[in-house]
C-alpha positions as a printed NumPy array, in Angstrom:
array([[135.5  ,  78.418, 105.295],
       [132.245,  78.739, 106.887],
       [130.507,  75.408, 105.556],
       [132.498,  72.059, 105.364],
       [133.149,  71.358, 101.845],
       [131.513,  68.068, 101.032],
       [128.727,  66.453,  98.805],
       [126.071,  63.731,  99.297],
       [125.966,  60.702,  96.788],
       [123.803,  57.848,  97.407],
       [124.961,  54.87 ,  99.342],
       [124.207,  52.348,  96.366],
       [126.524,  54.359,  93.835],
       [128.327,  51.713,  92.761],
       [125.213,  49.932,  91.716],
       [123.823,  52.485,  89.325],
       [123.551,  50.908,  85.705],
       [125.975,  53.534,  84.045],
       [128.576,  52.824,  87.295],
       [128.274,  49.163,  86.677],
       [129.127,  49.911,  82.722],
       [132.176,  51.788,  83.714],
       [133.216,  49.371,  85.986],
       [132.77 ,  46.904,  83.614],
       [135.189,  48.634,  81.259],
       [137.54 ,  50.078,  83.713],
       [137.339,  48.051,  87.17 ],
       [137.771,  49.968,  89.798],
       [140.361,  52.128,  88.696],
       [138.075,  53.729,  86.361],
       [135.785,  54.026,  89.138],
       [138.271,  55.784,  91.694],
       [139.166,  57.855,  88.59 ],
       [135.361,  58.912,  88.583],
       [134.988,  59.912,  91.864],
       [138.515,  61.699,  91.819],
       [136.853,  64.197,  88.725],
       [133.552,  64.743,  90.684],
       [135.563,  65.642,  93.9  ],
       [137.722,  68.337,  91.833],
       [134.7  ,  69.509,  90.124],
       [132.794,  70.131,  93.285],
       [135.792,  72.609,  94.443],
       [135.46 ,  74.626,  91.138],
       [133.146,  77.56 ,  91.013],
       [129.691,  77.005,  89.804],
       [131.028,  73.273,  89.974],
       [131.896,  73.525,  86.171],
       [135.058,  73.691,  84.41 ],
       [135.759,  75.016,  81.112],
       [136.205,  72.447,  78.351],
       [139.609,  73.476,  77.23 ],
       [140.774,  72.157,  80.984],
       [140.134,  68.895,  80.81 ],
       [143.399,  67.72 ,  79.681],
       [144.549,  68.788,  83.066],
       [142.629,  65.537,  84.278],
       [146.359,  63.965,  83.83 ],
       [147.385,  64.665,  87.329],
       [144.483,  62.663,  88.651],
       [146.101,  59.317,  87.792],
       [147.571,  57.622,  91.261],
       [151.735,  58.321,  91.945],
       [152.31 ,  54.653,  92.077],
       [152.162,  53.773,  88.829],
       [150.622,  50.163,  88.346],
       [149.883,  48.225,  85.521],
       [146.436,  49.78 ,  84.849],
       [147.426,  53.519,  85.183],
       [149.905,  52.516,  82.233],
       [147.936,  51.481,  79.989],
       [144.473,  53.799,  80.31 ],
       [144.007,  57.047,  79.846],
       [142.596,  59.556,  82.188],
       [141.001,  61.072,  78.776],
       [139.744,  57.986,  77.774],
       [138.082,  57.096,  80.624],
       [136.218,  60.774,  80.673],
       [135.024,  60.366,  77.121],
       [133.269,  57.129,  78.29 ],
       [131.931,  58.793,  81.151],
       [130.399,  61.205,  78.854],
       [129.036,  58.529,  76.336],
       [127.085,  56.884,  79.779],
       [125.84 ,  60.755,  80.661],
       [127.995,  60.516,  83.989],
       [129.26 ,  64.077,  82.879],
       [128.334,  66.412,  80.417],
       [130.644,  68.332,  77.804],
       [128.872,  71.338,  76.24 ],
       [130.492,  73.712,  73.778],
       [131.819,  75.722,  76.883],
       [131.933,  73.497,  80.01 ],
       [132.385,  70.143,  81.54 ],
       [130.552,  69.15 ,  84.761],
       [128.409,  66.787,  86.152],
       [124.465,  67.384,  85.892],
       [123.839,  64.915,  89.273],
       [126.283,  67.117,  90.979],
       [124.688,  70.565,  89.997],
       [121.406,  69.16 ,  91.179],
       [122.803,  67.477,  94.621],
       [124.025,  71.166,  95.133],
       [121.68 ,  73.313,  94.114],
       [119.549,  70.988,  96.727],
       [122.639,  72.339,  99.501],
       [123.031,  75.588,  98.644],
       [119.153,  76.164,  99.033],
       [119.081,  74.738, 102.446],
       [121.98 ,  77.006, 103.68 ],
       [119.691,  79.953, 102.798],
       [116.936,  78.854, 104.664],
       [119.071,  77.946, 107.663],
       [120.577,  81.482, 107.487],
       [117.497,  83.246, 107.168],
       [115.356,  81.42 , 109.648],
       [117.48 ,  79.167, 112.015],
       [117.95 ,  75.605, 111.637],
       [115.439,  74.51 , 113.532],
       [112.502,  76.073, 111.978],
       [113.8  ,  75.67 , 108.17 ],
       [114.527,  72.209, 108.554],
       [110.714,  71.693, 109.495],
       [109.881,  73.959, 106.726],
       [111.967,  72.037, 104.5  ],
       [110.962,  68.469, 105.787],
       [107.247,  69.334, 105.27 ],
       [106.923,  70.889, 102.073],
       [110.316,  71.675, 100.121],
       [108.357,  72.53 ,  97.186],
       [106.555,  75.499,  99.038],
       [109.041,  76.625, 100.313],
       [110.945,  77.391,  96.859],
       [108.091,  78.477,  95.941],
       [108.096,  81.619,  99.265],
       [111.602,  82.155,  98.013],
       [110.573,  82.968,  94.467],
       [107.662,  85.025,  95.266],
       [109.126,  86.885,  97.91 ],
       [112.259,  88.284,  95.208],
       [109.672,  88.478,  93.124],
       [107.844,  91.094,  95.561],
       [111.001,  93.494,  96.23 ],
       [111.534,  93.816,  92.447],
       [107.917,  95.36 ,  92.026],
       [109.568,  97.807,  94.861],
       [112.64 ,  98.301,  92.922],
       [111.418,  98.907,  89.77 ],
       [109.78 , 102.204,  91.094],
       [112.88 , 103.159,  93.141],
       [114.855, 106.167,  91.086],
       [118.278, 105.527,  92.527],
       [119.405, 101.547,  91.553],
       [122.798, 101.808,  93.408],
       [122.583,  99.254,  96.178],
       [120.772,  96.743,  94.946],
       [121.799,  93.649,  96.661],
       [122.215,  94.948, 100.209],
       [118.684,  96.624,  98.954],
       [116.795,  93.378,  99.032],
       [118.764,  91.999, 102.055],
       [117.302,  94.481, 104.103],
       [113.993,  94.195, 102.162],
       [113.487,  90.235, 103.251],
       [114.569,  90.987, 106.738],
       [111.959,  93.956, 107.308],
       [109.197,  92.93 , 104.963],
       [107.726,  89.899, 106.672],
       [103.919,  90.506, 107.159],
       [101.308,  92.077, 105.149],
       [100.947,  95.188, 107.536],
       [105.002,  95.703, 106.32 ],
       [104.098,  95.13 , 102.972],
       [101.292,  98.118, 103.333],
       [103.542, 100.493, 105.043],
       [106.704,  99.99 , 102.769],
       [104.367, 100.948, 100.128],
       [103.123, 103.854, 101.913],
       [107.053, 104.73 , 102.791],
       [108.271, 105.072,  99.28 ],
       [104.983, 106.77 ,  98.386],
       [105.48 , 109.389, 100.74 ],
       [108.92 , 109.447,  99.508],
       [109.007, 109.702,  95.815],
       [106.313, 112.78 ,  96.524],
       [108.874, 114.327,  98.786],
       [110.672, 117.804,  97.642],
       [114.049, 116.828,  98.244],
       [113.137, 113.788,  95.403],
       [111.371, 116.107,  93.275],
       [114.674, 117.988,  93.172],
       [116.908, 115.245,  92.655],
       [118.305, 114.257,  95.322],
       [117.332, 110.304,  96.206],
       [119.298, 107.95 ,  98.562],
       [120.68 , 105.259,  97.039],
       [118.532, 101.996,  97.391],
       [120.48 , 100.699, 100.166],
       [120.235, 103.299, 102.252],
       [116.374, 103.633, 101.968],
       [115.812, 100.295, 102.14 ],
       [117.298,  99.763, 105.358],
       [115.338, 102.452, 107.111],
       [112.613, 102.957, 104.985],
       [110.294, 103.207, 107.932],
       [111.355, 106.266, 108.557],
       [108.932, 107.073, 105.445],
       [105.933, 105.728, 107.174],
       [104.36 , 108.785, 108.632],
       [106.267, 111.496, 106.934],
       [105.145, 114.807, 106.383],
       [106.815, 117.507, 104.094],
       [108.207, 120.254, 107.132],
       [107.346, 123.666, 106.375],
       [109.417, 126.592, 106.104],
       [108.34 , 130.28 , 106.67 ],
       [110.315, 132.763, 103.586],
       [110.757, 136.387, 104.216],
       [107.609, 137.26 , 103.111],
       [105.378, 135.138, 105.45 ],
       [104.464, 132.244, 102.942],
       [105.225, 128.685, 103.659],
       [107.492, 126.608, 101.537],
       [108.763, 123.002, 101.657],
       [112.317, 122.413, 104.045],
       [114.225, 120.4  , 101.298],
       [117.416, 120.131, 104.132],
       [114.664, 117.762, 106.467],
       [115.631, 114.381, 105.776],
       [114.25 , 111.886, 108.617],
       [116.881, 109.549, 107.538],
       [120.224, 108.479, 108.855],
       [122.479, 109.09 , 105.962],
       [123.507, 111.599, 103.526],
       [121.219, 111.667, 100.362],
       [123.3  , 110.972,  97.084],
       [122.469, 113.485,  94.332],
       [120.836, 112.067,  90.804],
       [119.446, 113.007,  87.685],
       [115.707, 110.981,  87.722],
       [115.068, 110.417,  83.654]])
């Protein structure tokens, strides 16, 4: 796995006011028993499980049986976590809000470590989280205006992969719009025949400076070469509607 699987909870856990009511209730077995739920639940994807599942909380309760696990319920002690908010139980899944949020907070600095190296995102991060969300949002916001006028929408992910990694300055924001201009005029387009978005994407430079090659017929006239492609890749035929 290429990030340790783990979660951050606050070092003065056991002091929050709806900990101290459980604990109250349930000692410190209901406690472990809380911590045991939020550990499985962190495992499960999108850190939710469906509602029907919870029964399976049974298996959480310790091998040694001891005088406590005899006489409470795992159930029970989940239905009071949900009456203090500690978890939530919609009409389709159980989880725990804290823990989406603590997560959401990880998963966001992974992506800026992996796009722009530790060092640098964790100043980014450390001096203005919010603007930095804010980039992020902005900057999918700017391929989709590209994507909307791209005919072929095969490719879509590795699409805006290579978009983020090429589009970085305003000059590459002028000349990826003059690329696909110069593209979507192009013969071989006008025909039908358009890459698929991944392919352009990644070498959409290509498009910069392009000029439609000319072709002499038999009688001496000069028509568009529909086989020049400056591109890498075969095009992928497509009906444009």
């Amino acid at each position: 796995m290429k990030y340790p699987v783990y979660f951050p909870h606050d070092a003065n856990a056991s002091q929050d006011p709806k900990i101290l009511a459980l604990r109250e209730k349930y000692s410190f077995y209901g406690y472990g028993i809380y911590w045991c739920i939020v550990e499985y639940l962190r495992n499960q994807p999108n850190y939710k499980i469906p509602k029907q599942f919870i029964a399976n909380f049974d298996f959480l309760l310790p091998a040694e049986k001891n005088a406590l696990s005899k006489e409470i319920k795992t159930s029970e002690i989940i239905n009071y976590s949900v009456e203090l908010g500690l978890f939530t139980c919609d009409n389709n899944y159980f989880y725990s809000q804290s823990l989406l949020n603590r997560m959401a907070e990880i998963e966001y600095r992974r992506l800026e470590f992996g796009n722009f190296g530790k060092q640098g995102a964790r100043k980014r991060w450390d001096k203005n989280a919010g603007c930095a969300k804010e980039k992020e949002r902005d900057a999918g916001g700017e391929f989709d205006s590209f994507w909307d006028k791209y005919p072929n929408k095969d490719g879509r992910k590795a699409a805006e992969a290579a978009f983020q990694s090429s589009v970085k300055t305003d000059k590459d924001r002028q000349d990826i719009n003059l690329a696909l201009e110069n593209y979507l005029k192009s013969d071989r387009v006008s025909k039908g025949f358009v890459k698929n978005g991944s392919t352009w994407f990644k070498n959409w430079r290509d498009w910069i400076d392009y000029k439609e090659p000319k072709r002499k017929e038999k009688n001496g006239t000069a028509t568009p070469d529909v086989t020049s492609d400056p591109g890498k890749y075969a095009d992928i035929p497509c009906t444009i509607i």
